[in-house]
TORKOL-4160 file (C-alpha; in steps of 0.2 Angstrom, whole numbers, padded with zeros to 4 digits, m for minus):
223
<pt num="1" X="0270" Y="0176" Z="m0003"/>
<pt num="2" X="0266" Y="0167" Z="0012"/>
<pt num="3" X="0255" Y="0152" Z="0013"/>
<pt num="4" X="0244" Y="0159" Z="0024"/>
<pt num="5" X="0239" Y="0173" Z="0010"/>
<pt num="6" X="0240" Y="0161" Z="m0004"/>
<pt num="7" X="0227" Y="0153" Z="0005"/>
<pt num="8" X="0216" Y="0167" Z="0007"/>
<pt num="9" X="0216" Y="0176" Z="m0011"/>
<pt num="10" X="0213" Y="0157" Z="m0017"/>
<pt num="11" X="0197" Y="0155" Z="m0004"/>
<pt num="12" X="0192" Y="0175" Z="m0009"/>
<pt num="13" X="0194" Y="0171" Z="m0027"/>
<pt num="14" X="0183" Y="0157" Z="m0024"/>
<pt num="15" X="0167" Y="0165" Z="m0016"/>
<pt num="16" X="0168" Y="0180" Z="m0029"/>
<pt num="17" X="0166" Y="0164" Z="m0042"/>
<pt num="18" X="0152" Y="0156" Z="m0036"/>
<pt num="19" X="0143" Y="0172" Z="m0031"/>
<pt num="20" X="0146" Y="0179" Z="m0049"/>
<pt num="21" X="0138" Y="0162" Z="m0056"/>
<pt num="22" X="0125" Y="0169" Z="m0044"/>
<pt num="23" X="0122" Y="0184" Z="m0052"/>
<pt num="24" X="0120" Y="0177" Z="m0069"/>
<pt num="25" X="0108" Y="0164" Z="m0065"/>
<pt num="26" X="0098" Y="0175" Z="m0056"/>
<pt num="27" X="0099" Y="0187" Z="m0070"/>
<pt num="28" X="0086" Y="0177" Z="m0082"/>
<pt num="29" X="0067" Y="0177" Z="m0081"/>
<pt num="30" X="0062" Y="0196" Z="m0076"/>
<pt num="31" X="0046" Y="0203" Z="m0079"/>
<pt num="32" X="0045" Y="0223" Z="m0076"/>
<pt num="33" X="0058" Y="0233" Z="m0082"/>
<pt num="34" X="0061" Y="0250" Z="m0071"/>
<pt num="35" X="0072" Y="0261" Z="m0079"/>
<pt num="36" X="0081" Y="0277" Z="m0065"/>
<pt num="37" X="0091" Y="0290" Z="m0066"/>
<pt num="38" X="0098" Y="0297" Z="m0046"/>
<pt num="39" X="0109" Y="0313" Z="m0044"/>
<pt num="40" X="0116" Y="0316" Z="m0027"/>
<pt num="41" X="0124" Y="0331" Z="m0020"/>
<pt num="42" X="0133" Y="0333" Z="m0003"/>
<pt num="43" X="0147" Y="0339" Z="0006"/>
<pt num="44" X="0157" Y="0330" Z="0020"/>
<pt num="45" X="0164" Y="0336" Z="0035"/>
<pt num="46" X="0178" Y="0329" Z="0049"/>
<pt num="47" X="0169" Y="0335" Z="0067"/>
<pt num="48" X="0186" Y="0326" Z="0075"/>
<pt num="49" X="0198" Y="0315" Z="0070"/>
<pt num="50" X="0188" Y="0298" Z="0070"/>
<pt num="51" X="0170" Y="0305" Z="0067"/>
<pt num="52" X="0162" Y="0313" Z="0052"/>
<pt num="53" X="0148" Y="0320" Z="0044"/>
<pt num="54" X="0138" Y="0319" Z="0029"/>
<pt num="55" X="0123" Y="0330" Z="0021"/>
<pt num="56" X="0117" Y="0326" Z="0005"/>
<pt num="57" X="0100" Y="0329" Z="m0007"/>
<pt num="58" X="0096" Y="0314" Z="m0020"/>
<pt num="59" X="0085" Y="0317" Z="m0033"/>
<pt num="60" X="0077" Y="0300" Z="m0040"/>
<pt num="61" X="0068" Y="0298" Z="m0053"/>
<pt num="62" X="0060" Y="0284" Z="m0063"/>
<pt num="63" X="0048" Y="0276" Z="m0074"/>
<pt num="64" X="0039" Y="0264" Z="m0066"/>
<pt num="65" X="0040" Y="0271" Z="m0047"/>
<pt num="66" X="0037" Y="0290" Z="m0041"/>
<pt num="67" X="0051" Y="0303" Z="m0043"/>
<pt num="68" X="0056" Y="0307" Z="m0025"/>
<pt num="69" X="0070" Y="0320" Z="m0015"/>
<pt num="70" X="0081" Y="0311" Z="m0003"/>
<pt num="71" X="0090" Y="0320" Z="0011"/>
<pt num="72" X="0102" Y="0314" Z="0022"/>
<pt num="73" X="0113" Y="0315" Z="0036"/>
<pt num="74" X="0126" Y="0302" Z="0038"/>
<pt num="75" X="0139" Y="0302" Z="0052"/>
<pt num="76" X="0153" Y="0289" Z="0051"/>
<pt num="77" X="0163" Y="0283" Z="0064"/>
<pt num="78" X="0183" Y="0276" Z="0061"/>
<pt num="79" X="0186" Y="0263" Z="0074"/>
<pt num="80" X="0201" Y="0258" Z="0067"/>
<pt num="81" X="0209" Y="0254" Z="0047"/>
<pt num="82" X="0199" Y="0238" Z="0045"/>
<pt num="83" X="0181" Y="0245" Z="0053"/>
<pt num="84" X="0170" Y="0258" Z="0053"/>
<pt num="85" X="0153" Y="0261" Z="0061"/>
<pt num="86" X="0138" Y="0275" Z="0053"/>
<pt num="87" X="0121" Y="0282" Z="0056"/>
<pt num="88" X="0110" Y="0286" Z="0042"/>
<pt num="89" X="0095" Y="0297" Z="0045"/>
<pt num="90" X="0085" Y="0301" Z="0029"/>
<pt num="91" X="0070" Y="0309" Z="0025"/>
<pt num="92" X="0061" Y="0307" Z="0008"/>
<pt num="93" X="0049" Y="0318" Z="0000"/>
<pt num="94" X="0036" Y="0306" Z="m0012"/>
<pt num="95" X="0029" Y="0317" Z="m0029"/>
<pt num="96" X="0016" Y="0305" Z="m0030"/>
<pt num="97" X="0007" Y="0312" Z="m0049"/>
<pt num="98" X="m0001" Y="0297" Z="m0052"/>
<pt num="99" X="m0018" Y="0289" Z="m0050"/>
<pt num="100" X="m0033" Y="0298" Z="m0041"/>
<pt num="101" X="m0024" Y="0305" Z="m0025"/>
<pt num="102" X="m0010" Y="0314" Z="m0029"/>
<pt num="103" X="0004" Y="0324" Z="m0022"/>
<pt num="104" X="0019" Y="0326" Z="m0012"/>
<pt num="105" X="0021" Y="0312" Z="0003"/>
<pt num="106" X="0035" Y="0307" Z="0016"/>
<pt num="107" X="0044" Y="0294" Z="0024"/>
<pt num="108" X="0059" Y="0293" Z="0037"/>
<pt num="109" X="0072" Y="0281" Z="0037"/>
<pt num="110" X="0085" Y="0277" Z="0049"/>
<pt num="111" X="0101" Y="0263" Z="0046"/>
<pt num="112" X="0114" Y="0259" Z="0055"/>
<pt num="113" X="0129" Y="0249" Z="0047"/>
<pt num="114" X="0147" Y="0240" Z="0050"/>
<pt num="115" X="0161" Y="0241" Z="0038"/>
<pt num="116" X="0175" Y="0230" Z="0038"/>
<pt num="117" X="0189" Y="0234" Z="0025"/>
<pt num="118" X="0200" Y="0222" Z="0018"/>
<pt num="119" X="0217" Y="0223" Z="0010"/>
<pt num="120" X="0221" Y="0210" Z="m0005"/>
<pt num="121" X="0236" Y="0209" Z="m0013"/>
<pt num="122" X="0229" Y="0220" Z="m0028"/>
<pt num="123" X="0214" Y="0232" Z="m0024"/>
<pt num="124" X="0205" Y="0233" Z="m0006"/>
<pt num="125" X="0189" Y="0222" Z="m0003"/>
<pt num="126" X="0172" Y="0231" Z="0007"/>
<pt num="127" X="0158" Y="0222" Z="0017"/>
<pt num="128" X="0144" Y="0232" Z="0024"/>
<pt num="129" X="0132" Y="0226" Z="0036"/>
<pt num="130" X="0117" Y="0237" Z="0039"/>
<pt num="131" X="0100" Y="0235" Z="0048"/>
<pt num="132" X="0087" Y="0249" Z="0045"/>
<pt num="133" X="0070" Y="0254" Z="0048"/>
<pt num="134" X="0058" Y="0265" Z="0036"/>
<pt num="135" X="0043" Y="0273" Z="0043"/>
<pt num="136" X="0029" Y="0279" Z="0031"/>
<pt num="137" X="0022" Y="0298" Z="0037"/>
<pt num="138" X="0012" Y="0301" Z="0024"/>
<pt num="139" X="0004" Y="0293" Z="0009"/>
<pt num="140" X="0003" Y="0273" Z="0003"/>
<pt num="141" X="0014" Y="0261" Z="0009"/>
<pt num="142" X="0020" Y="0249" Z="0023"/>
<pt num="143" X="0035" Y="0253" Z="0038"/>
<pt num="144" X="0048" Y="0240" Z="0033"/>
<pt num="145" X="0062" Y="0235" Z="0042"/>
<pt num="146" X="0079" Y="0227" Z="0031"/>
<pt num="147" X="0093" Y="0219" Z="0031"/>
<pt num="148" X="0107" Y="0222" Z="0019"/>
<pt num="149" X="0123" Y="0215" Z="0017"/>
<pt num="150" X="0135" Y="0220" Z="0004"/>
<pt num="151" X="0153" Y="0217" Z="m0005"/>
<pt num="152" X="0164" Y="0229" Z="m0014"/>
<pt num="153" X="0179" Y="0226" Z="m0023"/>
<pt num="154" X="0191" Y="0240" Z="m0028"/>
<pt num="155" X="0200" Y="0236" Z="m0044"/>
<pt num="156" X="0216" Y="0249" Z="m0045"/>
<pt num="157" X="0222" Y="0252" Z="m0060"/>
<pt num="158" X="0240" Y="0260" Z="m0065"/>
<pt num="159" X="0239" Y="0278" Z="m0069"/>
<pt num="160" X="0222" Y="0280" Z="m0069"/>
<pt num="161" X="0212" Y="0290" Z="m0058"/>
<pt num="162" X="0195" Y="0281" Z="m0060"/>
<pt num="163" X="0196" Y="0265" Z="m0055"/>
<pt num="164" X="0181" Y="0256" Z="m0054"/>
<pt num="165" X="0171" Y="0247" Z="m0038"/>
<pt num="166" X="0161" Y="0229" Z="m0042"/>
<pt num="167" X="0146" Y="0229" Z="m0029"/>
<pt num="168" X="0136" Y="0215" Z="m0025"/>
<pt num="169" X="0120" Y="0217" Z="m0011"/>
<pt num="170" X="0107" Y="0207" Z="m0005"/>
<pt num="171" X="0092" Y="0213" Z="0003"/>
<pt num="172" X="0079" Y="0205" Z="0015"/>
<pt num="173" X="0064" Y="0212" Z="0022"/>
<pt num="174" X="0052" Y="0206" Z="0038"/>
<pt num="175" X="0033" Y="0207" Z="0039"/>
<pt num="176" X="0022" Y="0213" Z="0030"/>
<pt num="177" X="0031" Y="0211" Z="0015"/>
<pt num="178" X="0046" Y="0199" Z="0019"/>
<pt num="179" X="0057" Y="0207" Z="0001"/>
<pt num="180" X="0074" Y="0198" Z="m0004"/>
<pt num="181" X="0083" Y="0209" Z="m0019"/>
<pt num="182" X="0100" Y="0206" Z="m0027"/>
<pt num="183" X="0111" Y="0223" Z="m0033"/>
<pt num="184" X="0123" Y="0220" Z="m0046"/>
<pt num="185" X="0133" Y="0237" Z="m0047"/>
<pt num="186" X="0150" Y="0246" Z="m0052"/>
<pt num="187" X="0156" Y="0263" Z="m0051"/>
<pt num="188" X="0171" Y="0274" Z="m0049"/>
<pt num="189" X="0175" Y="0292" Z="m0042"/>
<pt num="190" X="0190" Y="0303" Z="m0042"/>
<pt num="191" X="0194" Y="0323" Z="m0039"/>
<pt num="192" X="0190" Y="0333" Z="m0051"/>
<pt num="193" X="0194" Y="0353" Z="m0048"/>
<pt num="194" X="0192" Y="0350" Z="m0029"/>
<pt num="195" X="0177" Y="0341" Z="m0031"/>
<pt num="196" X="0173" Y="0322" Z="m0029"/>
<pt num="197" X="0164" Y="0317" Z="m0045"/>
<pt num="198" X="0155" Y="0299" Z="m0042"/>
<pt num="199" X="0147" Y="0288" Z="m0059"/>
<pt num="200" X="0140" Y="0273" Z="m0058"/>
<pt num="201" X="0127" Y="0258" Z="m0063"/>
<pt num="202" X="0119" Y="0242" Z="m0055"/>
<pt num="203" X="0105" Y="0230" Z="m0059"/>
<pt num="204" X="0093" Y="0225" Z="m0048"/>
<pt num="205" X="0080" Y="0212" Z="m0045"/>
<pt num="206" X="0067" Y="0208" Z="m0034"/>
<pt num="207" X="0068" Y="0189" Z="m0031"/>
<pt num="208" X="0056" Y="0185" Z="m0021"/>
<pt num="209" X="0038" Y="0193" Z="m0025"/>
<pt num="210" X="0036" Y="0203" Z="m0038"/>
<pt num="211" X="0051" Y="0199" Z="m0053"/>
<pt num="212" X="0053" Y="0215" Z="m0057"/>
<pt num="213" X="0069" Y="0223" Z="m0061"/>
<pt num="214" X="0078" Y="0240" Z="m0061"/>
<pt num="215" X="0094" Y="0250" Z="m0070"/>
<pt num="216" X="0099" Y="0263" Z="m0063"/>
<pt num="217" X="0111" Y="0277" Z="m0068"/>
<pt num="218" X="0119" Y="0286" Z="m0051"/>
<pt num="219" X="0128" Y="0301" Z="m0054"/>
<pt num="220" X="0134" Y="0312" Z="m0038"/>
<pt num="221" X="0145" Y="0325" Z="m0031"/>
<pt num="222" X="0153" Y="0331" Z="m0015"/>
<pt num="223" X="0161" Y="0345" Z="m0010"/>
């Protein structure tokens, strides 16, 4: 192996290290517990040979926020085998049950994100760069603007179709707010019948207001 690559996994090896020591510390002293459950369903298109899109409905649901129904349209964009680019436009329907005003609200969000893509000498290795906006239409709550960066590595296993994906994500929000979040996630997908069949977990925390935490349970499906 060149030095040049011994060099690289060594320095990769490294960061994933000290962000899994991270992780752990950041792990301790929670307050809330949120507990989810989040079903998507979607089907993908190629419009050419470099552009795709995406259309999907997510169902979310809770226990200490509001169940709510996302839908999306993503359209991706291959600028070459280390990069893409996307557009996310999503709109999502609140069922607010809760409290003395109740019923169905809305919100719109829009993100755009970079992905490089990285090939190690075993698996692939994902950053995602994305910058959106959320707008609130109707209901409680404040338009927030974020900033999330996230890493992925894709651990291939021999003769199994599900290899599994280890995410980390970092969130930061601006005014009125000013949220920072940590995502601790993995997952796998695979064909199944035609179908790609997606499962998959992550903690998260808020790390900078409130303590509280989530685990979510993500299950999807695309045809």
């Amino acid at each position: 192996m060149p030095s040049e690559q011994l060099k690289f996994n060594y320095s990769m090896k490294s960061k994933l290290l000290f962000m899994a020591l991270f992780i752990g510390i950041m792990a301790f002293g929670q307050s809330a517990t949120d507990q989810g459950v989040w079903f998507k369903m979607g089907m993908k298109a190629d419009l050419s040979k470099e552009l795709s899109l995406t259309v999907s409905g997510q169902y979310r649901t809770s226990t200490l926020s509001h169940d709510r129904w996302i839908t999306e349209a993503q359209f991706g964009r291959e600028i070459n085998k280390n990069w893409d680019l996307g557009l996310e436009l999503r709109h999502y329907m609140v069922f607010d049950m809760k409290g003395a005003t109740q019923g169905s609200f809305h919100r719109v969000r829009a993100q755009f994100y970079a992905s490089q893509h990285i090939d190690l000498a075993k698996g692939d290795l994902h950053f995602r760069y994305a910058l959106q906006q959320r707008a609130i239409l109707t209901g409680s709550g404040n338009n927030k603007f974020t900033g999330r960066l996230r890493m992925q590595y894709d651990y291939p296993i021999k003769n199994f179709k599900w290899d599994p994906t280890f995410e980390v994500e970092l969130f930061a929000s601006g005014n009125p707010n000013f949220d920072r979040a940590l995502r601790l996630g993995v997952g796998s997908d695979s064909k199944v019948a035609g179908k790609k069949l997606g499962v998959g977990y992550f903690y998260q925390r808020d790390i900078s207001n409130t303590g509280t935490h989530a685990h979510v349970l993500q299950t999807s499906i695309r045809f």
